[in-house]
N, C-alpha and C positions, 0 to 999 in steps of 0.2 A: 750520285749527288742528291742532295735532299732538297724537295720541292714543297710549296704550299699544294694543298690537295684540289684548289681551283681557283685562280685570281684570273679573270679574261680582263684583257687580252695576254696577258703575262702568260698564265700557264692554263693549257687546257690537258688534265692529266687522260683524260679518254681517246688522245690521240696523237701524243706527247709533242704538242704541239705549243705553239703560242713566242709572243716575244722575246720572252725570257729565257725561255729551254733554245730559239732559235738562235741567239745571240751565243747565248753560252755554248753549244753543242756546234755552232760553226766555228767559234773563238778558238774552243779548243782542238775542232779537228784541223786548223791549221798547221799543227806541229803535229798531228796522226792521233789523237787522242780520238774517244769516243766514248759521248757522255751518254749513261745510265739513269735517267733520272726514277725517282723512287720516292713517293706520295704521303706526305705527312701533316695532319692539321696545323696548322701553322708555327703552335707554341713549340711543337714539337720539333721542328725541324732542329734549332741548335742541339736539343737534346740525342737525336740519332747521329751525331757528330762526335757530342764526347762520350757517346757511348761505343765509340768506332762499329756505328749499323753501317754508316756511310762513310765515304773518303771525302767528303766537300758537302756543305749547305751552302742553299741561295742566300742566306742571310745569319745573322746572329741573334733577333730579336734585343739587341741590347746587352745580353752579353758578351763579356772580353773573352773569344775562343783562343786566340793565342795562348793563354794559361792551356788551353786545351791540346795543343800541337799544332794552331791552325794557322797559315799563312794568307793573310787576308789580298785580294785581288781586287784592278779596280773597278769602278764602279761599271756592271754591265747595263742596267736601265736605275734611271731616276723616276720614284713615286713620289709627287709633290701632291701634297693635298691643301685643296684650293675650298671654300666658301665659294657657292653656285647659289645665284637667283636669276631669274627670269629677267631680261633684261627691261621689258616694259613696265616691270612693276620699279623699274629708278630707284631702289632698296643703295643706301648707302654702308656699309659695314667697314669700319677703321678700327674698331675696338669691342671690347667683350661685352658693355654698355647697350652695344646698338643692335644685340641680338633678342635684346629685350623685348617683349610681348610676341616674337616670331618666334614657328615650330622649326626644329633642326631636325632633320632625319640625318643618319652616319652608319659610318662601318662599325661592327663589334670593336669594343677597344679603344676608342676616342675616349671616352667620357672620362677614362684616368689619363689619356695619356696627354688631351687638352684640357682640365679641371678648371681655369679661368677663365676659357670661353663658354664650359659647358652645364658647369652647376649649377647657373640658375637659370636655363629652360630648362635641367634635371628637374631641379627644383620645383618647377610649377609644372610639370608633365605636359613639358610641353617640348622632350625631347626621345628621341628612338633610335636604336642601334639593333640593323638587320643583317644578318649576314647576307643574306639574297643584294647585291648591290642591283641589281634589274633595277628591283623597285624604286630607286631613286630616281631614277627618270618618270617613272609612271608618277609616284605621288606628286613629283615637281609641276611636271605639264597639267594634271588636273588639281593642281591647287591646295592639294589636302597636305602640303610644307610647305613655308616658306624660304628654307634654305636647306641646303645636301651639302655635307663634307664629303667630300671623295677628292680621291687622287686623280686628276683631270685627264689622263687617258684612258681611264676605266670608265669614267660617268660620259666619255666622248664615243668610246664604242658603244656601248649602252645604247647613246644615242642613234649612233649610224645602225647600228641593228634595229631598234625600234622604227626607224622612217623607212629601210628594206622589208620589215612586216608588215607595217601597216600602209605604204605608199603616202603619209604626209609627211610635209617638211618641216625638219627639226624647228625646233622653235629656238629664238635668239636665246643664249646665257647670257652671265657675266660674273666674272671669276674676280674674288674678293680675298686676296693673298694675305696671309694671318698669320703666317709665321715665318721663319728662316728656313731657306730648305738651305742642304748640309748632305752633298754627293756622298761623303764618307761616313754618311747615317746608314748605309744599305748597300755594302757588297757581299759580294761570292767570299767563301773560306777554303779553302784546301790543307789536305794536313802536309800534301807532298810539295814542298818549296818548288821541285824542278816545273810542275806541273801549273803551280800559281802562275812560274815567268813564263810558260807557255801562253797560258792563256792572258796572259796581259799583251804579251806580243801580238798574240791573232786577236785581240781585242782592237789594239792599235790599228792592223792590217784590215777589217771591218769596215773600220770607220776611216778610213783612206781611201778606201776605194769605192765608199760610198754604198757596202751594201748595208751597213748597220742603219742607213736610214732606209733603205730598199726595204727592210724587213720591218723598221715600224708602220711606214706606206701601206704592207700588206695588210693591215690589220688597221688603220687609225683614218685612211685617206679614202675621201668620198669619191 
């Protein structure tokens, strides 16, 4: 199965660990499956799909794989990307407007794929897109952004890493919801039907019995 080549806490590919691979490789070894994952930059992943390198990607990137043979699974983690300020700074944000004169740090990839909220701090350089998401925490806490897009479990580990290095404590957010999130923006693909109802089954089974949150816990819970 094809992976991003490192999203924490989702996928850590140096020790094929993390929430994503956890989820998905327990899902499936429910019905005796045993998942293979295999490390791709990100655009890439649908691509070693229809080019049968893999038998399944974590995602589509947007494209419709089914044209491809893929039978889409449901959704094993949700990435909501949220608008994050400091809570003491009382920053209100409701609209594209009110990001006006404030610096936006983000993921690679935002600036096309949010364009209304993000072309005019483009516009006046007063916007950045790192791949490193670490640094979202660091620029945030010393000031040098006023706002981080990130997907709220990533900039949350981040943060609980950052207070286990350094021994102080996180400092208050406050998470500024900007768009629709849409669970069936970001599932698993498989090309084997028998295998998708597999893992949908042990996905179920997961989340009944309560390990599918045991396993965001490991990774998300102070």
């Amino acid at each position: 199965m094809a992976f991003g080549e490192k999203i924490p806490p989702f996928c850590f590919p140096e020790t094929n660990s993390g929430i994503e691979l956890e989820v998905i490789g327990e899902a499936l070894a429910h019905k005796g499956h045993s998942l293979v994952p295999h490390y791709f930059p990100l655009a890439r992943v649908p691509y070693s799909f229809t080019t049968k390198v893999t038998d399944a990607a974590m995602t589509d990137m947007g494209q419709d794989l089914s044209k491809h043979g893929g039978h889409y699974g449901d959704p094993a983690v949700i990435y909501e990307n949220v608008l994050i300020t400091l809570k003491h700074r009382e920053l209100k944000i409701e609209t594209p407007s009110d990001l006006g004169g404030l610096s936006v740090m983000s993921f690679q990839g935002t600036l096309s794929r949010y364009p209304d909220w993000l072309a005019q701090p483009n516009k006046v350089g007063k916007f950045r897109a790192h791949s490193n998401q670490e640094l979202q925490v660091k620029n945030l806490y010393r000031g040098r952004f006023d706002v981080v897009l990130s997907d709220r479990n990533i900039f949350k580990y981040f943060m609980l890493k950052r207070k286990k290095e350094t021994g102080n404590p996180m400092q208050e957010v406050q998470e500024h919801i900007f768009t629709t999130l849409n669970p069936l923006d970001y599932r698993p693909i498989f090309r084997s039907k028998k295998i998708r109802d597999d893992f949908n089954e042990g996905l179920k089974f997961l989340k009944e019995n309560g390990r599918f949150q045991k396993i965001y816990d490991n990774y998300l819970k102070e």
